[in-house]
N, C-alpha and C positions, 0 to 999 in steps of 0.2 A: 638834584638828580631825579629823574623821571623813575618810574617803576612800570615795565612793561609786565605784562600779562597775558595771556594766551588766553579767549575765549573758552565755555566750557558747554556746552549743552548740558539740556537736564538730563540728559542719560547718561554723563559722567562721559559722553565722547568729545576728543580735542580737537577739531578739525585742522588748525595749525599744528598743534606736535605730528598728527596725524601726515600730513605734507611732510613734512620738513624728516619725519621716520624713513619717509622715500628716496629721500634726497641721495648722492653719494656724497662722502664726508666731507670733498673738498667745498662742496657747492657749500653747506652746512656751516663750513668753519666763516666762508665769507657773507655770509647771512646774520652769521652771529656778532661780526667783527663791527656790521653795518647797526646793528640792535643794539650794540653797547654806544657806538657813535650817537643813535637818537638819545640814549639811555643816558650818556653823561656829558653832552653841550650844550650849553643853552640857547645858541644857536646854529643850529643843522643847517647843514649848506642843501640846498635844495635839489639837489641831484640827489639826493638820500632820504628826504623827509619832506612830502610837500603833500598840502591841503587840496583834493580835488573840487576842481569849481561846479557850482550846483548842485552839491552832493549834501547839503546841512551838516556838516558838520565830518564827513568823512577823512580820512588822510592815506597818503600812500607810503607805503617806506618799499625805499627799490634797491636793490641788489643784482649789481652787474656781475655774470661768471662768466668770464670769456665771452661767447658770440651768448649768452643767455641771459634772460633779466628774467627776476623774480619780485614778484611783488607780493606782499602783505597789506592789506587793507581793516583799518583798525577804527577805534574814536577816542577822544579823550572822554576820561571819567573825572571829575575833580580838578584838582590844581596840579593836580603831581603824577596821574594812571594814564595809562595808557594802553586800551584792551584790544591786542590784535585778532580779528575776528574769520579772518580767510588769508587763504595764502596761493601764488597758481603762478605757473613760468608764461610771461606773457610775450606773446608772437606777433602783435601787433601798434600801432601808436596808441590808439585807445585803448584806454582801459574799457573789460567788457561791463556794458550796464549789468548781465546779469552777477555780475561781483559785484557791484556798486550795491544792487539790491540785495543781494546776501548780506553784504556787510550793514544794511541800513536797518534786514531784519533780523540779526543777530544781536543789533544793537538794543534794539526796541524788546527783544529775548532777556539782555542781559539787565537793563534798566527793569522790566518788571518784576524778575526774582531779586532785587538789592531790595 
């Protein structure tokens, strides 16, 4: 079993619980349904949990709500973490670079203070 994690800033802000506070509760319940899916398969069918290409190391986990998708853009830590580091209702096929680069500088955020 994986152990997911929400990013945290060093100002104690969460930008994912942050999003996801937004949310209405239905979106919420099927984000979370999708979190326990990466959380407890060993392997995630990829409509749910996939590595973006070129990204070093980035991954997406996606959450469809009716005509709406949501995505989480996180990395692994370890053997067994996995630290989600943004979250954002995406409107188009690509994911936006400038997520890709939040999520790359979050990481680099989160590796220096371990």
């Amino acid at each position: 079993m994986k152990r997911i994690i929400f990013y945290t800033a060093a100002s104690g802000r969460c930008p994912v619980q942050d999003h996801l506070d937004e949310l209405p509760d239905k979106t919420v319940q099927k984000i979370t349904w999708v979190l326990r899916l990466v959380r407890e398969m060993d392997i995630v069918p990829v409509q749910y949990f996939k590595k973006l290409t070129g990204t070093e190391g980035i991954w997406e986990i996606r959450a469809d709500v009716g005509h709406d998708t949501y995505r989480l853009l996180g990395f692994c830590h370890g053997q067994d973490m996995f630290v989600l580091t943004n979250s954002f209702q995406k409107k188009s096929q690509q994911t936006p670079q400038r997520e890709i680069e939040l999520a790359k500088q979050r990481r680099s955020e989160h590796q220096t203070r371990r």
